[in-house]
C-alpha positions as CSV (number, residue, x, y, z in Angstrom):
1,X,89.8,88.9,95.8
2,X,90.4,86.1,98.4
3,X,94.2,85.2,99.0
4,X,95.1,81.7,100.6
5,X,98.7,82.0,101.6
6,X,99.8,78.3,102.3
7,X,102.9,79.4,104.0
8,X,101.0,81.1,106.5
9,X,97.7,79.2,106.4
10,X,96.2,82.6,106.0
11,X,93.5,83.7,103.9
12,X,94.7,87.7,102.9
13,X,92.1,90.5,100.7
14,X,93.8,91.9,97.9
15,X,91.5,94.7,97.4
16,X,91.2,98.5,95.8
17,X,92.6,101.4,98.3
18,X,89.6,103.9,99.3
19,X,90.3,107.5,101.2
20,X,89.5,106.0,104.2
21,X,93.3,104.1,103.8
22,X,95.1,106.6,103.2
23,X,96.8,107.4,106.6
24,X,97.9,103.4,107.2
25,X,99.2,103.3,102.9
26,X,101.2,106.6,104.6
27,X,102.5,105.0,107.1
28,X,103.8,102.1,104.7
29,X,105.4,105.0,102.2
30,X,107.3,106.0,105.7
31,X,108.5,102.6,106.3
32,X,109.5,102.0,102.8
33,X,111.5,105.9,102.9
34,X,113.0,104.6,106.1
35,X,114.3,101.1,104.8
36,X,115.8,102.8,101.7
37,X,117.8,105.4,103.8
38,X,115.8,108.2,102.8
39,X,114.0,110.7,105.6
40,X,110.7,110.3,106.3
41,X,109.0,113.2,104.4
42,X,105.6,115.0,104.4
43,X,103.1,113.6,101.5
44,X,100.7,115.9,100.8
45,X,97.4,114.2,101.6
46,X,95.6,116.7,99.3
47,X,97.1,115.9,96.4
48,X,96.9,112.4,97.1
49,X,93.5,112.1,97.3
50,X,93.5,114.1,94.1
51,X,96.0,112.3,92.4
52,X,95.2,108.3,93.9
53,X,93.4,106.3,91.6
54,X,91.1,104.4,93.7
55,X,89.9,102.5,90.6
56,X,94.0,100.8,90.5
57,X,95.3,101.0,93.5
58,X,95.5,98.0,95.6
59,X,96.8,96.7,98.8
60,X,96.2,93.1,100.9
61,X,94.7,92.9,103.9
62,X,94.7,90.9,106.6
63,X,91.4,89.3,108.0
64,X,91.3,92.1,110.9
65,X,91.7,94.8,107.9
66,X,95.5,95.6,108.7
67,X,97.3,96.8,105.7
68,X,100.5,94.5,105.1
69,X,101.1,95.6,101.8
70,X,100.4,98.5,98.8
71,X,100.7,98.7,95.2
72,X,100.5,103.2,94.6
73,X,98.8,103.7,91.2
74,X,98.7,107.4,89.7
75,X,96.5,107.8,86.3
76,X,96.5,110.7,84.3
77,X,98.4,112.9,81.4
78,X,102.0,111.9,82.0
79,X,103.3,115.3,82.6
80,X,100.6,116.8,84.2
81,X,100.3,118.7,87.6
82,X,100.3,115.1,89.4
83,X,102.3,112.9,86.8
84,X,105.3,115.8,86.6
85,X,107.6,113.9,88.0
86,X,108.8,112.7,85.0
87,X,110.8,115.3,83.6
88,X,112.5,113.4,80.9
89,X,109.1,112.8,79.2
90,X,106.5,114.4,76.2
91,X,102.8,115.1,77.3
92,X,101.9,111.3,76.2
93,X,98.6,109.4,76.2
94,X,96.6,108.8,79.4
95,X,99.4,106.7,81.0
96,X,99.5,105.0,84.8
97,X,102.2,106.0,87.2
98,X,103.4,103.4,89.9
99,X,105.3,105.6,92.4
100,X,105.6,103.1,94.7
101,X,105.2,99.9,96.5
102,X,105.8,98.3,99.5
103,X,105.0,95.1,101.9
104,X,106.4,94.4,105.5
105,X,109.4,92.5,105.9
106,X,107.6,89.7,107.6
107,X,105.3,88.9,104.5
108,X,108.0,89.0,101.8
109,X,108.6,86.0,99.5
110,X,105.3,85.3,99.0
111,X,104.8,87.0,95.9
112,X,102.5,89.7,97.2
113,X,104.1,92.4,95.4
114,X,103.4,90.5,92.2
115,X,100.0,89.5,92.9
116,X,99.2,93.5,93.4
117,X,100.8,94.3,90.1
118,X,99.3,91.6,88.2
119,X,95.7,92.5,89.5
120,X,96.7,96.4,88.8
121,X,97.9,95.8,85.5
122,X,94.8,93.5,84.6
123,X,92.8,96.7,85.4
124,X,94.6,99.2,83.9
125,X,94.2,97.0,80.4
126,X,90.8,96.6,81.0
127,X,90.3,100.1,81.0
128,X,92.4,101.0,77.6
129,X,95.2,102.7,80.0
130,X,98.1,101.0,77.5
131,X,101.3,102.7,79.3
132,X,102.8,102.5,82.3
133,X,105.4,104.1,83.9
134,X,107.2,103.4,87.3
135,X,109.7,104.4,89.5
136,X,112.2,102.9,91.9
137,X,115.2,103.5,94.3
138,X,118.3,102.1,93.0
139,X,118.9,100.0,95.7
140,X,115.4,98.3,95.7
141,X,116.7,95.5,93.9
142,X,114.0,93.2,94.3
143,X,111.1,95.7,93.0
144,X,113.3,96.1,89.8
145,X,113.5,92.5,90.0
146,X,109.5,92.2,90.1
147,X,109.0,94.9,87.0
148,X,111.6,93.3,84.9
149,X,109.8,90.4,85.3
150,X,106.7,91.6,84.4
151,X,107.9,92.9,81.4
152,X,108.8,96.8,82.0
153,X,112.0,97.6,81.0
154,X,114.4,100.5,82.1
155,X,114.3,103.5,80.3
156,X,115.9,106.2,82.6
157,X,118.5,106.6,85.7
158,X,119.1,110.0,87.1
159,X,117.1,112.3,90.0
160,X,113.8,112.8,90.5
161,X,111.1,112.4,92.3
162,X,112.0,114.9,95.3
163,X,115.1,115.2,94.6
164,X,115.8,111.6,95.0
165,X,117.7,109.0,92.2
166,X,115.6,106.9,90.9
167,X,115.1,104.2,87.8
168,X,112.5,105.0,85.4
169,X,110.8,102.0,84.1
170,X,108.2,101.7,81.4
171,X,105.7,99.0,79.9
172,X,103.3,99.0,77.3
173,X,100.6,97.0,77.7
């Protein structure tokens, strides 16, 4: 899907993450860590390959393919060998994880994080996935800003996720 961003009198791809983006959608997950205080840590490419749903996961693209921003999409059993980060949950239906996302500091305010969930969450319905599940560092204010607003609501403070405190949020679609 074609992007025209006015305020930059760019024209941006929001399209579907493949393998092949993996290490740049890395480096964005270390930029993100960084920002939020937290060390940069190891993510087991592996697993992510595994885990990634290619089918949901999005990011937008500049027109010479540079990633500026990344919606992470996880689908499976919540509470499954890739969804267990969840603790506080029952083995529920087939349910989408967001365990992240993130868009450089220069292209904020433009409502690119919003566009990616919207096109995520359009997908996910389309598919009969009916609950999702995200998490987010307490002091990313504005990403539990964009759930809110897209109708998730908060469910769960505590640590998780590495060892890390986080907000659980969850929507039923």
């Amino acid at each position: 899907m074609q992007l025209n961003i006015k305020e930059l009198n760019k024209i941006f791809t929001l399209r579907t993450l493949t393998l092949k983006d993996l290490t740049d959608v890395m480096h964005l997950h270390d930029c993100a860590c960084q920002e939020l205080g937290e060390n940069k840590y190891y993510v087991d490419i592996k697993l992510t390959k595994e885990s990634l749903a290619q089918k949901y996961s999005c990011g937008i693209f500049t027109e010479e393919n540079k990633i500026i921003s990344m919606r992470l999409v996880h689908v499976g059993v919540i509470g499954d060998k890739y969804l267990n980060l969840l603790p506080i949950l029952e083995k529920s239906p087939i349910g989408a994880y967001f365990p992240g996302s993130y868009v450089f500091k220069k292209y904020r305010g433009l409502k690119l994080a919003s566009k990616m969930t919207n096109n995520v969450i359009f997908n996910l319905k389309n598919n009969d996935i009916e609950h999702i599940y995200a998490t987010v560092h307490p002091e990313n204010i504005s990403n539990q800003s964009l759930l809110k607003s897209q109708g998730f609501i908060e469910v769960y403070q505590g640590v998780f996720h590495n060892s890390k405190p986080r907000i659980l949020f969850y929507k039923k679609i």
